[in-house]
C-alpha positions as CSV (number, residue, x, y, z in Angstrom):
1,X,-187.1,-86.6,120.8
2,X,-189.5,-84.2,119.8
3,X,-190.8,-81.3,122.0
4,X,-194.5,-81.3,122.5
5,X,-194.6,-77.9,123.4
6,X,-193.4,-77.0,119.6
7,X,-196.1,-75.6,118.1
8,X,-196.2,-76.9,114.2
9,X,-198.1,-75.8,111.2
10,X,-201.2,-77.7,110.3
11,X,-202.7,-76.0,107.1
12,X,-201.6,-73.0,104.9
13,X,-204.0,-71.3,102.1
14,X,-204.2,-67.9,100.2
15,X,-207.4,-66.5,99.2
16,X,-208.0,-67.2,95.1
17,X,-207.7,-64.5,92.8
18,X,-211.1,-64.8,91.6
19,X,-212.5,-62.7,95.1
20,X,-211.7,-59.6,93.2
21,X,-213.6,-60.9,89.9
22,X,-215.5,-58.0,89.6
23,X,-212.6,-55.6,89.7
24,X,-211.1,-57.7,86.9
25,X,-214.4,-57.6,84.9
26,X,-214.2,-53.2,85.3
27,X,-210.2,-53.9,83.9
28,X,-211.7,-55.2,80.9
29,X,-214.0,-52.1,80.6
30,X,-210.6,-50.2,80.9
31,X,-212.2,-48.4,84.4
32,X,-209.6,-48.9,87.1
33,X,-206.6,-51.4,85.9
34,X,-203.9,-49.6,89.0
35,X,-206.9,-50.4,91.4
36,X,-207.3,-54.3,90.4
37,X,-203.9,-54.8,90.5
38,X,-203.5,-53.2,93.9
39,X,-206.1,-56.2,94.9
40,X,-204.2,-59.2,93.1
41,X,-201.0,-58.1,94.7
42,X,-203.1,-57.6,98.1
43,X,-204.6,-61.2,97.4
44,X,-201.6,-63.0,96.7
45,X,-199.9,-61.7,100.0
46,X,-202.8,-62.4,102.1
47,X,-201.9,-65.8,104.3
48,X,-204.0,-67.7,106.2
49,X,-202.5,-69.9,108.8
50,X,-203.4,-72.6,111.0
51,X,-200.8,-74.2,113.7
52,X,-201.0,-76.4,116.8
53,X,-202.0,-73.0,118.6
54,X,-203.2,-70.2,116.1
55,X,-205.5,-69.3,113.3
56,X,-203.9,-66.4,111.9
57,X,-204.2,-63.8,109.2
58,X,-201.4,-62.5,107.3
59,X,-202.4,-58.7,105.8
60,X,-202.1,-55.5,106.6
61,X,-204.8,-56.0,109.6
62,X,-203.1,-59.2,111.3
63,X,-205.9,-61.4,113.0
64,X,-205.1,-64.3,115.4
65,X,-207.1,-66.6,117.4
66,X,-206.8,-69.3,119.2
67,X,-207.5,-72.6,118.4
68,X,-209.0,-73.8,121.1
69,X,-211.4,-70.8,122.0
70,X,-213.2,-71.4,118.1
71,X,-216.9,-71.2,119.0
72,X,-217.8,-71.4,115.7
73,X,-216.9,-71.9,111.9
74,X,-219.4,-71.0,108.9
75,X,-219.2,-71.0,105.4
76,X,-220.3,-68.6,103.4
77,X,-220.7,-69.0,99.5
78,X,-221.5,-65.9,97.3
79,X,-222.9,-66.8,94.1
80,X,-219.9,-66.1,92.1
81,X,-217.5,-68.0,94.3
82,X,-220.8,-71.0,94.0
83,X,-219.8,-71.2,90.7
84,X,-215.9,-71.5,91.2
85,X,-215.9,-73.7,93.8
86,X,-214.5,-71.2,96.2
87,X,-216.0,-70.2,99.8
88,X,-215.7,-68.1,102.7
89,X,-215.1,-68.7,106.5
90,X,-216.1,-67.2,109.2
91,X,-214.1,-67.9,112.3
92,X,-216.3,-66.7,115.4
93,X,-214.8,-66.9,119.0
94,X,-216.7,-65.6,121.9
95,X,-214.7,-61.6,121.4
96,X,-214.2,-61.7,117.7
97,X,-214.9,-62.6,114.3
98,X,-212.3,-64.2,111.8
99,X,-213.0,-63.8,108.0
100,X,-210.7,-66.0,105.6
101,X,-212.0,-64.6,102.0
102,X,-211.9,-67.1,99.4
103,X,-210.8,-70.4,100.0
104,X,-210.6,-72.9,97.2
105,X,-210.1,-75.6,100.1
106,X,-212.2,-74.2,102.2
107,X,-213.4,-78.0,103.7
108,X,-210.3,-78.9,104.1
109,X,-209.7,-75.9,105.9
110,X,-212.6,-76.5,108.1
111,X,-211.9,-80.2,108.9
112,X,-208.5,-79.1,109.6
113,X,-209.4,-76.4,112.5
114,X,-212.3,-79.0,113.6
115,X,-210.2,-81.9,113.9
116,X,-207.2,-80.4,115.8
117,X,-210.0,-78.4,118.0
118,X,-211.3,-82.2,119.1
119,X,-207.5,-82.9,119.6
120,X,-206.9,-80.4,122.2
121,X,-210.7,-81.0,123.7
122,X,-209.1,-84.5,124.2
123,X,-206.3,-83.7,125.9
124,X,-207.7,-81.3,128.4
């Protein structure tokens, strides 16, 4: 039998590469290439997780918050990231602000954190 204390992942996502378009557009002009891929490698490590108790950020400034005290989620779509498909979230509790940078599933992200919020308003 399962323990329901366990707390389980629900959703995993990276932000897409295409967040640091512009420093790959000034690679092209031969400006900075160490500095873009400082950003690709920073991208690709960047984790963004969702479990039964935590949203979390995986980077060099971990972020956490609780599920259940998520006031708030908006998205947020810069032009360029309109045009790819991509979005940003921003996570708001009543003490801080989470910011998961660009999300190719970002509504499935969203539904996600919505859906297991209702879950735990259910069981309290």
């Amino acid at each position: 039998m399962e323990n329901d204390t366990e707390v389980k992942e629900l959703w995993k996502g990276h932000p897409h590469p295409a967040v640091n378009f512009w420093v790959f557009v000034s690679c092209l002009l031969l400006v900075t290439a160490p500095y873009a891929l400082y950003c690709y490698v920073k991208t690709k490590r960047t984790i963004y997780r969702l479990n039964t108790e935590w949203l979390m950020v995986q980077d060099p400034q971990f972020a956490a918050v609780k599920v259940g005290e998520i006031k708030e989620i908006n998205v947020h779509k810069p032009r360029i990231y309109g045009w790819l498909g991509l979005a940003d979230l921003l996570v708001r509790t009543e003490y801080d602000t989470i910011y998961l940078r660009g999300l190719l599933a970002f509504d499935e992200a969203k539904r996600t954190i919505e859906k297991h919020q209702k879950q735990l308003q259910t069981q309290d």
